[in-house]
Each structure stands twice: as C-alpha cells, then as structure tokens.
C-alpha positions in Angstrom: 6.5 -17.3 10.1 4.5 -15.2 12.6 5.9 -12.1 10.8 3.8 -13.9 7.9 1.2 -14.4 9.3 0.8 -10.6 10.7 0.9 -9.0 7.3 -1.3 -12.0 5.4 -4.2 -11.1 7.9 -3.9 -7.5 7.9 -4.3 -6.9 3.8 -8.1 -6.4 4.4 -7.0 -3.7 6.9 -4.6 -2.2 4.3 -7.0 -2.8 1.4 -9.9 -0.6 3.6 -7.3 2.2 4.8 -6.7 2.7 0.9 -10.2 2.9 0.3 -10.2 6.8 2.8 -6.7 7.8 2.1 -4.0 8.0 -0.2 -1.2 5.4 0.2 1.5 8.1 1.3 -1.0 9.4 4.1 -1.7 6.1 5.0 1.7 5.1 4.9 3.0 7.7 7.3 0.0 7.2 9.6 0.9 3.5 10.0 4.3 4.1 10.5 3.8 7.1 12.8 1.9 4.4 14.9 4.2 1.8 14.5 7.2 3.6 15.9 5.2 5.2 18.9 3.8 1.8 19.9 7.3 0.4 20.2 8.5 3.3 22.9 6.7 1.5 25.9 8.9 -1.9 24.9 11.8 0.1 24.5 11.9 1.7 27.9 10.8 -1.5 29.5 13.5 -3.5 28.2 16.2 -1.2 28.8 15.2 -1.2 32.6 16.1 -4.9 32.2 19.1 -4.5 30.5 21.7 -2.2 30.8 25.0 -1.5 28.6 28.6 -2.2 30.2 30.7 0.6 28.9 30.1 4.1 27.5 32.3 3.2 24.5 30.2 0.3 23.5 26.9 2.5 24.1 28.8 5.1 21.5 29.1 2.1 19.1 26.3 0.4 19.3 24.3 3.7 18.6 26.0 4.9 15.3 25.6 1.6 13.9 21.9 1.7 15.5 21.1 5.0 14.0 22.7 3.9 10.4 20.4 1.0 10.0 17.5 2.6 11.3 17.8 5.0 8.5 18.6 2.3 6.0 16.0 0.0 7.1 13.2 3.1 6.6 14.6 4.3 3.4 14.3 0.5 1.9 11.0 0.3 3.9 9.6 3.9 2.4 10.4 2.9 -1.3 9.3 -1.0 -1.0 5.8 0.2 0.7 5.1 3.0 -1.5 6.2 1.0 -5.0 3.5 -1.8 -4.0 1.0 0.9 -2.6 1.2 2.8 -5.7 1.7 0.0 -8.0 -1.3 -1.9 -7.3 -3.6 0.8 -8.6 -2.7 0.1 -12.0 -2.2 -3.9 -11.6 -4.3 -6.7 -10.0 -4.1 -7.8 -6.5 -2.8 -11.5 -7.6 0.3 -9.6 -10.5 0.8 -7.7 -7.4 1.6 -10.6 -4.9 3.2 -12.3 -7.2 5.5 -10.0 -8.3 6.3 -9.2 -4.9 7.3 -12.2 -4.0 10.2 -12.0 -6.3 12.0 -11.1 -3.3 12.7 -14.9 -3.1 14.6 -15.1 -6.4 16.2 -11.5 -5.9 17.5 -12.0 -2.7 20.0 -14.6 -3.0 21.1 -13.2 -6.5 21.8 -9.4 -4.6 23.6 -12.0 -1.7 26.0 -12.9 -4.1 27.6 -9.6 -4.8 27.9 -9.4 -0.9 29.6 -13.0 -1.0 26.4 -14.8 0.5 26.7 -18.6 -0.7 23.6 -20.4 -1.1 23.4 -23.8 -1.3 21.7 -25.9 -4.2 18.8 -26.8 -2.1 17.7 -22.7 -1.7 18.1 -22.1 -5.7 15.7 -24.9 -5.7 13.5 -23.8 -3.2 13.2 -20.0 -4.4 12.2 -21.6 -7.7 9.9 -24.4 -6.6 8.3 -21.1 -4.6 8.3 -18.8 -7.1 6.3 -21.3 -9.1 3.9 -21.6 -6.2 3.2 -18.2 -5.9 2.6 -17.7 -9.4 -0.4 -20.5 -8.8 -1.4 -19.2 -5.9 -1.5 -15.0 -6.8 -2.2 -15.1 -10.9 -5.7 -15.3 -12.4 -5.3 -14.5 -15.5 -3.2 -14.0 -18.7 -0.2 -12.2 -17.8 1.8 -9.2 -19.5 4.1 -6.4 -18.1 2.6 -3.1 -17.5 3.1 0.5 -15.6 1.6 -1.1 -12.3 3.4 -4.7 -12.8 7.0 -2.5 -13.2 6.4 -0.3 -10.1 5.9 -3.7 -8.3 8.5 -5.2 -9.6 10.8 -2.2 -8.1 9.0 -3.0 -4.9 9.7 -6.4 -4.6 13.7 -5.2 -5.5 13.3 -3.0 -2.8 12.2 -5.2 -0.2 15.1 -7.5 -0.9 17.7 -4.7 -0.3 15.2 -4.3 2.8 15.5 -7.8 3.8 19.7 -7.6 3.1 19.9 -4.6 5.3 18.3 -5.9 8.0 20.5 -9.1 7.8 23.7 -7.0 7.9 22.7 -4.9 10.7 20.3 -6.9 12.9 23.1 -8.6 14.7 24.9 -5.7 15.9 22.5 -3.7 17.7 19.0 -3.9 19.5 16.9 -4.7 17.3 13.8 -3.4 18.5 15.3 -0.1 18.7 16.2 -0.4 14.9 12.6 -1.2 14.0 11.7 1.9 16.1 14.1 4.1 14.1 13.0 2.8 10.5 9.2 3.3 11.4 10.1 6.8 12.0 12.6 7.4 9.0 9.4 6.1 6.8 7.1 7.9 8.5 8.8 11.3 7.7 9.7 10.4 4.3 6.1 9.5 3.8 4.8 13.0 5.5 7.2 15.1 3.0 5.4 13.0 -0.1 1.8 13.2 1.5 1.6 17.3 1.7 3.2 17.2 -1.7 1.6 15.1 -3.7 -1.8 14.7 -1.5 -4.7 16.1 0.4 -4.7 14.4 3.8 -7.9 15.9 6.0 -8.9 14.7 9.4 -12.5 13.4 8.4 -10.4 10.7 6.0 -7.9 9.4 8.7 -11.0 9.3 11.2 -12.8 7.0 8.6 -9.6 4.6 8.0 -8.6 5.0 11.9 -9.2 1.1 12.4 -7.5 0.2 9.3 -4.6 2.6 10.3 -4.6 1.2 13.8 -4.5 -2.5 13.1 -1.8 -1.8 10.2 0.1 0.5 12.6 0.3 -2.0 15.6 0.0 -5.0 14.0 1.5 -5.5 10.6 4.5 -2.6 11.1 5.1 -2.6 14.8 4.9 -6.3 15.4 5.4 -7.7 12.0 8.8 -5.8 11.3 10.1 -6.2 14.8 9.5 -10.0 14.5 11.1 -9.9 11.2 14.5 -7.8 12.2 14.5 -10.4 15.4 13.9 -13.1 13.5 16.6 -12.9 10.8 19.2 -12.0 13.5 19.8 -16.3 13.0 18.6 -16.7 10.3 19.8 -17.1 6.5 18.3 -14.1 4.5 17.5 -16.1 1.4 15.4 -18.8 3.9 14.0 -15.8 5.3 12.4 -14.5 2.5 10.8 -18.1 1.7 9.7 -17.8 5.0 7.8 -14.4 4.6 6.1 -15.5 0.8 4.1 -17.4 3.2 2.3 -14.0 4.0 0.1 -14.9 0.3 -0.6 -18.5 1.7 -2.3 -16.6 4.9 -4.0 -13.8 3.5 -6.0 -16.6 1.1 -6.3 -18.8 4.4 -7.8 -15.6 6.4 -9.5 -14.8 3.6 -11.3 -18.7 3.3 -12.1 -18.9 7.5 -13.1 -14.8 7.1 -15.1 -14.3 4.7 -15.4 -16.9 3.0 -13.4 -17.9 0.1 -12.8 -20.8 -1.8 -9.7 -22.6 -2.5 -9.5 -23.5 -6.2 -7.1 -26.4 -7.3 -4.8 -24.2 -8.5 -4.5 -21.8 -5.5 -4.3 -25.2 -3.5 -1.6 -26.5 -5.0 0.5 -23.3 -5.3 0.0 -23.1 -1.2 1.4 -26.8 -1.0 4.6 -25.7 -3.3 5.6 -22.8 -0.7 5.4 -25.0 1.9 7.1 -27.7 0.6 10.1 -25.1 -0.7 10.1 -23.7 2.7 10.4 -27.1 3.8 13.3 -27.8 1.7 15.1 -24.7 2.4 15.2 -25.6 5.8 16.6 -29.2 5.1 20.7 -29.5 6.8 23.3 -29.1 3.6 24.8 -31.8 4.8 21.7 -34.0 3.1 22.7 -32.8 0.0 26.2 -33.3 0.3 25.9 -36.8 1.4 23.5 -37.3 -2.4 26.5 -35.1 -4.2 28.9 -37.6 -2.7 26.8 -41.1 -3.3 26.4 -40.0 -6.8 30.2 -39.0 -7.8 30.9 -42.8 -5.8 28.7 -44.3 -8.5 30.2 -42.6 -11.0 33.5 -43.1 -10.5 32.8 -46.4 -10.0 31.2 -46.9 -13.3 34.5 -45.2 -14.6 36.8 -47.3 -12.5 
C-alpha cells in the first residue's frame, strides 16, 4: 500500500519530467537514479548480514542476477508502453487500462498453476469496475495509444509474476538494484536511438527525475519486490490499483481537485475489493458449505 501510495503522488513529478524530455531519456535517468540510490542500503545491510556458505553465496547470486534481468526487461517494456502510450490516449484510458493488471494477473497465474479463490475473481472485477469510474471521462473506444497501454498493463503483470517467483529466493533489495539498472541500459540504447537527450533538458526535469528516481523506482519497487515476498500476486496487484485512488487524493489536498460522485464512488469500490480480497477463504467456504446443507436438505 505504501508502494501505492509512492507512485500515486509522484505522477505530477512524472507528468513534469515528460514535459523536458522524452520518456526513454527520462526513463533511464530515473532508473539510473534508482539503482545508484539503493548502493548505500546494499552495503549497509550486508555489514549486518552475512552469508553461511560459499555454495549458497554461488546460488543465491545466479538466481539473483536472473531476476534482476527479468524484473528490468518486464520493467523497461511496462514503463515505456505506458510512457509512450499516453501520448496518443488520455490520462484517465491510460490508468484504467493499466490497471488491467488486476484481471490479467490471476488469468497468466493460472498457466503457472496459481489457484485463486472465488473471493479474488470477485474482487479483480468489483476493482476493475472501480477504476473504470474512477479513471474514465468520457466515451470510450480502442485506439493506437489505448493498445500500447493495454501491452503495458500485460507487461506489468508478467512484471508483478516475476517478482512473485523470484522475490523469495534471494535479497530482494539487491534484485531491485539489478532491475533498475537492466532498465536503465535498455532505456540508454533506445534514447540515443530514437532521441536527442541534451544536458540543458535533464537540468530543467532534474526535480522531476530526482523525485521519480528516489522515490517512485527506488523506494516504490523495493517496497513492492519486499512486499510480495508474502504476499498473493493477484491481492498484490489490488493492492497497487490503489496508486489511482492516491494520485486523485494528492491531487484533491495538492492542488486542488474535486471529487465528482463518480470518481467517489469508484475510490469506495477499490477499497472495498481490496477489502474483500483480503477476507480468510475459509469465510467463503463456510457460505459454500451452509448453502449445499440447505440444499441438500431441501432435496432430502
């Protein structure tokens, strides 16, 4: 939820960066940033901690380095889809169709044998719903932009999968370390290619890239990777929609912005999916079983 709350408060940084730069120069700058300003944690916490064995440092570091460069693969194409995307869509298709990370997520989980239970089908919809009140403004068709987000939001969801296979095998703030800088250098091949970075540009967005940089990738996806080590990965993405809900709130106390009824109520249908998502199965078992008794009592 913190993770959420990070990366709803820093789309006016992200929004103002784009404004100097183009999204693959900002993209690598951020990440660049990221990365560096989780070297100081790194060598801090592996004063406190030490490894056991040389064979389990050997282990632990191919697996590290593997989803390092998974997690900034999935992170390069998710960032640069929405980045890229929302130039030829609105801001509220784009969160929106973002956030169909919620319904994509436990539908990928499936092909890796990830069972879901009834109550997170419900909540992904009841969420999806939400955000659809909360994000969408006006009449909505498919077009270039809405596809290219609709490949982020994919991509984040294989993001989200990845880091939910590998989080709980290595140190996960090492991981996050890795991916910043596997997205940063994918980013700097696609910025000298396609763009013209110059230094008068960054130095204009150099806030933007800073709070981005620290904030939203350094401590947002840290958070994230740590978070999901114990967590479900379809709960954890109805966790992270709530990153729409505080972006509007920021946006309200900020500068402020009014809620309308709509946007009100889609906030109250994320929460209440979260919520429900986070309700024991055993709840829902105990209904599924009172209402077969009934039945089979009407029968009998």
């Amino acid at each position: 939820m913190l993770t959420a709350l990070i990366w709803g408060t820093g789309f006016v940084s992200q929004s103002i960066g784009t404004d100097y730069v183009g999204p693959c120069t900002f993209l690598a700058m951020r990440s660049y940033i990221g990365g560096i300003a989780l070297l100081p944690c790194i060598f801090f916490l592996g004063k406190i901690a030490q490894p056991d064995s040389g064979s389990a440092v050997k282990k632990d570091t191919k697996t590290l380095v593997i989803g390092g460069i998974c997690c900034g693969a999935a992170l390069f194409c998710a960032s640069i889809f929405q980045q890229i995307g929302i130039m030829y869509t609105t801001v509220g298709k784009t969160g929106f169709l973002t956030a169909l990370y919620i319904i994509i997520v436990p539908v990928l989980g499936l092909f890796f044998k990830k069972k879901v239970g009834i109550n997170i089908w419900i909540s992904a919809l009841i969420a999806v719903f939400g955000m659809y009140l909360l994000c969408v403004k006006e009449s909505f068709a498919i077009g270039q932009g809405d596809m290219l987000v609709m490949l982020c939001a994919f991509m984040f969801s294989v993001h989200i999968l990845v880091i939910d296979h590998f989080s709980p095998k290595v140190d996960c703030v090492k991981m996050s370390c890795i991916q910043f800088f596997v997205c940063a250098v994918i980013s700097t091949v696609f910025m000298f290619a396609l763009e013209t970075p110059d230094f008068a540009s960054l130095w204009s967005a150099k806030t933007a890239i800073l709070y981005s940089g620290i904030l939203s990738s350094g401590v947002g996806y840290t958070l994230q990777i740590i978070g999901q080590q114990g967590n479900d990965p379809t709960v954890s993405s109805l966790i992270l929609s709530l990153e729409s809900v505080f972006s509007m709130i920021s946006g309200w106390i900020v500068l402020h912005e009014k809620f309308s009824p709509k946007e009100a109520i889609g906030s109250l249908l994320i929460f209440a999916a979260i919520i429900l998502s986070q309700l024991p199965k055993e709840i829902f078992q105990k209904i599924s079983f009172v209402r077969e008794r009934k039945f089979c009592d009407r029968a009998g």
